[in-house]
C-alpha positions as CSV (number, residue, x, y, z in Angstrom):
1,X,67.4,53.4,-33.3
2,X,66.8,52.7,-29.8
3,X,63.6,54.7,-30.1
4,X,62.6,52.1,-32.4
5,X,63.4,49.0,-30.6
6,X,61.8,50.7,-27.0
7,X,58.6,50.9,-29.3
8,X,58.9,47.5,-31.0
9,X,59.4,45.9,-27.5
10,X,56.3,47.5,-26.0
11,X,54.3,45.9,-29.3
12,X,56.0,42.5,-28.5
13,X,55.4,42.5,-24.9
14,X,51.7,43.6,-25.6
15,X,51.3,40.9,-28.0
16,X,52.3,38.7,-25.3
17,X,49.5,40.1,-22.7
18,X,46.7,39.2,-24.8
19,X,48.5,35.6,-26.3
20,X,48.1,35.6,-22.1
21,X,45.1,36.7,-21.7
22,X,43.3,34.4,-24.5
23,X,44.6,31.6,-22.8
24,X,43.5,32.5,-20.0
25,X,39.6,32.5,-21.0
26,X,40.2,30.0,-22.5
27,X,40.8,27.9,-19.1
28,X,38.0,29.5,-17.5
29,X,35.3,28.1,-20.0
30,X,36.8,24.4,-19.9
31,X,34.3,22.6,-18.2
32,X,33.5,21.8,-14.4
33,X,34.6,18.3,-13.7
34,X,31.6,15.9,-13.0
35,X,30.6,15.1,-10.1
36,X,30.2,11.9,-8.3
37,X,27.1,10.0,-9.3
38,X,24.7,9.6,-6.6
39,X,24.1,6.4,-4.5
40,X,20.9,4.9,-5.9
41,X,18.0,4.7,-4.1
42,X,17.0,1.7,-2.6
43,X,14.4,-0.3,-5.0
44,X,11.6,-1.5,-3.0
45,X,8.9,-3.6,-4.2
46,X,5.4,-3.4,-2.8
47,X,2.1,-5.8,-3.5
48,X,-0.9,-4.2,-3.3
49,X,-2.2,-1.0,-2.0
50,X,-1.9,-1.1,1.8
51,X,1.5,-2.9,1.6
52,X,2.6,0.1,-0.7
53,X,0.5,3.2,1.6
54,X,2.8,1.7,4.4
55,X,6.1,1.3,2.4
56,X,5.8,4.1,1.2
57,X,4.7,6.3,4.4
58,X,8.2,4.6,6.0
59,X,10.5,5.1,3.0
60,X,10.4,8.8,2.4
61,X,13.1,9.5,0.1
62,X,15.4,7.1,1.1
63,X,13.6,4.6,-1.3
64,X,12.1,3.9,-4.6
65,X,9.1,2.4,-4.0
66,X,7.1,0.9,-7.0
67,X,4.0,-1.8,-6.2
68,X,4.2,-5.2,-8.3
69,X,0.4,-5.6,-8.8
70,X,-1.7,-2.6,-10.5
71,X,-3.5,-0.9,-8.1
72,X,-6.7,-0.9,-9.9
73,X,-6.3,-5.1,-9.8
74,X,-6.7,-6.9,-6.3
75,X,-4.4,-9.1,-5.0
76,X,-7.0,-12.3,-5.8
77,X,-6.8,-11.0,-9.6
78,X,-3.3,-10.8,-10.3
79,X,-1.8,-12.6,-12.9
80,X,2.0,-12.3,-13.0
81,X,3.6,-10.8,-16.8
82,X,7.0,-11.2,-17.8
83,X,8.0,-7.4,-16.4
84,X,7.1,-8.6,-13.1
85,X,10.0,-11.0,-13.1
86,X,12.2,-8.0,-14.4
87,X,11.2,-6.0,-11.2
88,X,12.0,-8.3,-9.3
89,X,15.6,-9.1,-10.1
90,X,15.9,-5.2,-10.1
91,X,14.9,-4.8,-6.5
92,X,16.8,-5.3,-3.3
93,X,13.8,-5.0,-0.9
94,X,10.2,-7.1,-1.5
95,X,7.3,-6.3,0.8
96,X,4.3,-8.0,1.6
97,X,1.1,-8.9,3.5
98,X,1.5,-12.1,4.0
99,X,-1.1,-14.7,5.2
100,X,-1.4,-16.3,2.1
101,X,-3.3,-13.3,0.0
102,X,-0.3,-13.1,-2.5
103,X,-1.0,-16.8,-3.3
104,X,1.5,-16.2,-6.7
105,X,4.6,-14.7,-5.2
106,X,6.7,-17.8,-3.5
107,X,6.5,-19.1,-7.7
108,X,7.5,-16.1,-8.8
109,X,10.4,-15.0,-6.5
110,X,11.9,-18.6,-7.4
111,X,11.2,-17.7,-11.1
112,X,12.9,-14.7,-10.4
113,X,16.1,-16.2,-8.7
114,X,17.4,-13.1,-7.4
115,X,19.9,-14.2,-4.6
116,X,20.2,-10.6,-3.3
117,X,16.0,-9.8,-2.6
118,X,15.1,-9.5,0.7
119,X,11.4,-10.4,1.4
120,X,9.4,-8.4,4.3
121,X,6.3,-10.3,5.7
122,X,4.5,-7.4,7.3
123,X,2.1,-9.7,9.2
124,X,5.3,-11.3,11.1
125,X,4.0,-11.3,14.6
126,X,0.4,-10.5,14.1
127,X,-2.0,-12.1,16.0
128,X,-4.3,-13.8,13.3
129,X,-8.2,-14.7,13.0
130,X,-8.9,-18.4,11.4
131,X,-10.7,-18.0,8.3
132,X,-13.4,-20.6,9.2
133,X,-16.1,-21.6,6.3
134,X,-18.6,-21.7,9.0
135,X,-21.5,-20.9,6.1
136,X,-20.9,-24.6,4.5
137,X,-20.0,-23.1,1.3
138,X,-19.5,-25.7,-1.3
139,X,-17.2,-22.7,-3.8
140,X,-14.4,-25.0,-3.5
141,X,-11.8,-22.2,-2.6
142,X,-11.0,-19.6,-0.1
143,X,-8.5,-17.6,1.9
144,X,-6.8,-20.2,3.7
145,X,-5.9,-21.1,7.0
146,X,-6.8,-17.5,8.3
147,X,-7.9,-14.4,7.3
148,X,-5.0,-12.4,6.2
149,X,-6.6,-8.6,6.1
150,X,-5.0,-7.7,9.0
151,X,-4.3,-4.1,7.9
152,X,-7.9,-3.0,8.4
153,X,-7.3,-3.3,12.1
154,X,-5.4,-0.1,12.8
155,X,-3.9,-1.3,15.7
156,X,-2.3,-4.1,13.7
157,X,-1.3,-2.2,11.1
158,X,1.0,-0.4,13.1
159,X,2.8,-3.9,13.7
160,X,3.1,-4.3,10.2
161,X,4.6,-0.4,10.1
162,X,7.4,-1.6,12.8
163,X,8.0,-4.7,10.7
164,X,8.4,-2.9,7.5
165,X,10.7,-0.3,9.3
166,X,13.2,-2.8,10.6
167,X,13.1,-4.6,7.2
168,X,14.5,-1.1,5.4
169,X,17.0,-0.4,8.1
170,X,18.5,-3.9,7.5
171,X,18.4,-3.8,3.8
172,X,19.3,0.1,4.1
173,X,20.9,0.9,7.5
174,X,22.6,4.5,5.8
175,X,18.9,5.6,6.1
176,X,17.9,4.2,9.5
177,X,16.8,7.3,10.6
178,X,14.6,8.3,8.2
179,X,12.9,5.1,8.2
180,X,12.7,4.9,12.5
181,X,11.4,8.7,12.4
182,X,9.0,8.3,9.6
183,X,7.5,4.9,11.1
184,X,7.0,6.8,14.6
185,X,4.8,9.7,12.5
186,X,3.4,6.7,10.9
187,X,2.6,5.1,13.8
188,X,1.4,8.2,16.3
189,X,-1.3,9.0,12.9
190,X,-2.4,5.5,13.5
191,X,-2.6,5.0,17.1
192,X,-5.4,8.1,16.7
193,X,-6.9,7.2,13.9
194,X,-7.8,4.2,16.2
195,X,-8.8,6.1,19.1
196,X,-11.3,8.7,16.5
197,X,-12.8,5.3,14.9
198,X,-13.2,3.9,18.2
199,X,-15.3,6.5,19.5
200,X,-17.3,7.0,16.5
201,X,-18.3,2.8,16.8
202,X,-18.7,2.9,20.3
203,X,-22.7,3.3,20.0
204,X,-22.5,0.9,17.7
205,X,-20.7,-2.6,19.8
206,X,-22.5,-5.4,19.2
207,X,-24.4,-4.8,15.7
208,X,-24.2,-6.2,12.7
209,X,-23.0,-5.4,9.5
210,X,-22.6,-7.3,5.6
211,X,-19.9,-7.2,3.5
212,X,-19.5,-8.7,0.1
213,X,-16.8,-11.1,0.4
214,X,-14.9,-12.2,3.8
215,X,-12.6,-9.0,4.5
216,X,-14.0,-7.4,7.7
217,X,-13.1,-9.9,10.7
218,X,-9.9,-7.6,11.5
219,X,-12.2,-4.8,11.7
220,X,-15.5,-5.9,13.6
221,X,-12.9,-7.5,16.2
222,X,-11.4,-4.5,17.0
223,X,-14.3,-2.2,17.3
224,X,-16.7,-4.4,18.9
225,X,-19.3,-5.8,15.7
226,X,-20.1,-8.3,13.8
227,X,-18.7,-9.3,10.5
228,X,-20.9,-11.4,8.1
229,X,-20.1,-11.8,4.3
230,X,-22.0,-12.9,0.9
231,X,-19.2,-14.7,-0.2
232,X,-15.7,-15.8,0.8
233,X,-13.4,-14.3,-2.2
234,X,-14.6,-11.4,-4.2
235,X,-14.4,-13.1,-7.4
236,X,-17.0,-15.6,-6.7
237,X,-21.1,-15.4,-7.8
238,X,-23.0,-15.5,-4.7
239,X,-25.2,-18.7,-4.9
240,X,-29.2,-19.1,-3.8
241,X,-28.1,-20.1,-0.7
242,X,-25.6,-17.2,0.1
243,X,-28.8,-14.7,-0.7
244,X,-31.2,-16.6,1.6
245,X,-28.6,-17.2,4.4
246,X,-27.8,-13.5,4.4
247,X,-31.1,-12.3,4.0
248,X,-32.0,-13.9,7.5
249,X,-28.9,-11.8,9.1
250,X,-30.9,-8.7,7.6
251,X,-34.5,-9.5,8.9
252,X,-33.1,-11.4,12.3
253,X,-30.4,-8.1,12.8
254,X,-32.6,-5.1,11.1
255,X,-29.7,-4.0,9.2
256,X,-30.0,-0.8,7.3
257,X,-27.8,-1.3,4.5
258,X,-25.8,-3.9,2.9
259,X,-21.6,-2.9,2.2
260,X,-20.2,-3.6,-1.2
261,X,-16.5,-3.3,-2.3
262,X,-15.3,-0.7,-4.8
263,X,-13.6,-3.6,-6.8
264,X,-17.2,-5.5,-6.9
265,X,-19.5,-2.4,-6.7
266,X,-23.2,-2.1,-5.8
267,X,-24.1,-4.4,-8.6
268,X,-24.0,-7.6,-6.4
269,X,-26.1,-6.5,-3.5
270,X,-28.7,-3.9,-5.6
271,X,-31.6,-6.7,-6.5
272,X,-31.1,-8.5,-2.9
273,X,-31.2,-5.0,-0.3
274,X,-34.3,-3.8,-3.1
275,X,-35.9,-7.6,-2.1
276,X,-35.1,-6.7,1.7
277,X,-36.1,-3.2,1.8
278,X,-32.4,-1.5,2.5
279,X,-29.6,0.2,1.0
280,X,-26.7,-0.5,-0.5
281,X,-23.6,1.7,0.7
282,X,-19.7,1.0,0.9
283,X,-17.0,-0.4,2.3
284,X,-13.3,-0.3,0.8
285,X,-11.6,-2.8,2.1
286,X,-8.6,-1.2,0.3
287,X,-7.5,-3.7,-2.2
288,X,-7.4,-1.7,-4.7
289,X,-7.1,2.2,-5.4
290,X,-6.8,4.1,-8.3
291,X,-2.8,5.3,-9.2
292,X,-2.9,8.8,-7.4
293,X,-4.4,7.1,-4.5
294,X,-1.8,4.8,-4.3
295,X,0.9,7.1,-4.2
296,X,-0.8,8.7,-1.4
297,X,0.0,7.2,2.2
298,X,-2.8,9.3,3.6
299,X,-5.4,7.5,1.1
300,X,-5.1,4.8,4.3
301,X,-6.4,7.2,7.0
302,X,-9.1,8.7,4.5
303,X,-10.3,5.4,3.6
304,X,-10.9,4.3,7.1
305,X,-12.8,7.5,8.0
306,X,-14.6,7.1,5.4
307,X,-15.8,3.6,5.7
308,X,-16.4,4.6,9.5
309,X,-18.8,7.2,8.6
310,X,-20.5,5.1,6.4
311,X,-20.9,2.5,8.8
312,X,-22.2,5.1,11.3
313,X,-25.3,5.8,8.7
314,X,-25.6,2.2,8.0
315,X,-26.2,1.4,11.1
316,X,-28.7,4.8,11.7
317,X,-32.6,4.3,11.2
């Protein structure tokens, strides 16, 4: 009898193990709790491309940058959509040129009424060319007061860098160090791009070159030239006086070629430099850019190499 119960009491108290046991296994595949949802990045709005290159070159991670005009559209051809309200109201953080050149945004950040955007104007501080109509142009319209494509000056678009640095830290001062260290890189990469272009031009002080519409000022200042243009804004048709007046600047200055825009292409300047005897090469003035190149702050630095070694041949015989 007691043999019996000894052996039934084992059988219980193993039936009890594994009751133990599958309870057991069963904790261990209950799932993890979840974990805290991460801060959201900050939501930066851009304009147009350099606005965006520098934005983005500062932000790093710390932001979600996203431009409001298409790159493939220049800032003179935007034409606000619905969406552009919605990205607005989403953001915390608006950058810009400034200037003037986003003629549309003051009426659409009031459209928007989002109490909580902060607006960076990148050209705060910059010292600014007037944008004179000294060619008596009778088109009705230009850039304004003064020429705002300040970020073709290297030297002022590292002012814009600082500005647009401080902007973030105030908007985002958890990431203040990000943004200070990733505006210094910015900034050291620009301070020798200037130098590299700078010695490239040096030959150069003094000469002339033609653009398609009035973006180069910034530019020629810096490096010593001379800026002419066919036309003030790049959506305008040159008139029979804007061909004759610059084809005296080509005879009187023996220019070589003739610079067209990316957004404009060669088409505008082909028939005039095959009257005159030159070529037509390029200049991007960096309004617009295709997606990838956007995305990319070193499309900046490549672009302005690039238009400096085109200049270089330009100016060859």
């Amino acid at each position: 009898m007691v043999g019996r119960l000894w052996r039934g009491g084992r059988r219980v108290a193993a039936g009890v193990a594994s009751l133990a046991l599958g309870l057991a296994g069963c904790s261990a595949a209950a799932p993890p709790k979840p974990e805290a949802p991460k801060p959201k990045a900050l939501q930066v709005v851009t304009t147009f491309v350099p606005i965006t290159l520098f934005t983005r070159a500062v932000a790093g991670e710390c932001a979600e940058v996203r431009p409001l005009i298409p790159p493939q559209i220049g800032p003179h051809d935007f034409q606000a959509r619905p969406a552009d309200l919605a990205a607005l109201r989403d953001a915390r953080v608006l950058v810009k040129n400034g200037l003037g050149i986003e003629a549309f945004l003051d009426k659409l950040i009031a459209a928007a009424g989002s109490p909580q955007l902060r607006v960076i104007d990148s050209s705060k501080g910059v010292a600014t060319i007037a944008s004179a109509d000294n060619h008596g142009h009778d088109h009705g319209h230009h850039h304004g007061p003064v020429n705002p494509h300040i970020w073709l000056d290297p030297q002022r678009a590292v002012q814009q860098v600082n500005t647009i640095r401080d902007g973030l830290i105030a908007a985002d001062p958890g990431c203040a160090s990000t943004y200070r260290r990733n505006a210094e890189r910015t900034v050291a990469a620009l301070r020798s791009l200037d130098a590299e272009i700078a010695g490239k031009l040096q030959p150069y002080r003094g000469k002339t070159f033609v653009a398609f519409h009035d973006f180069a000022p910034y530019f020629a200042q810096r490096y010593g030239l001379r800026a002419d243009y066919l036309v003030d804004l790049p959506e305008i048709n040159p008139s029979p006086a804007d061909l004759q007046r610059v084809a005296g600047i080509v005879r009187r200055s023996q220019l070589q070629a003739l610079m067209s825009e990316p957004q404009v292409g060669a088409r505008s300047f082909n028939a005039l430099a095959k009257d005159l005897g030159i070529r037509v090469s390029e200049f991007d003035g960096l309004e617009t850019a295709t997606p990838a190149a956007a995305a990319n702050p070193d499309t900046y630095f490549k672009v302005m190499r690039a238009n400096t070694a085109r200049l270089q041949q330009s100016f060859s015989r």
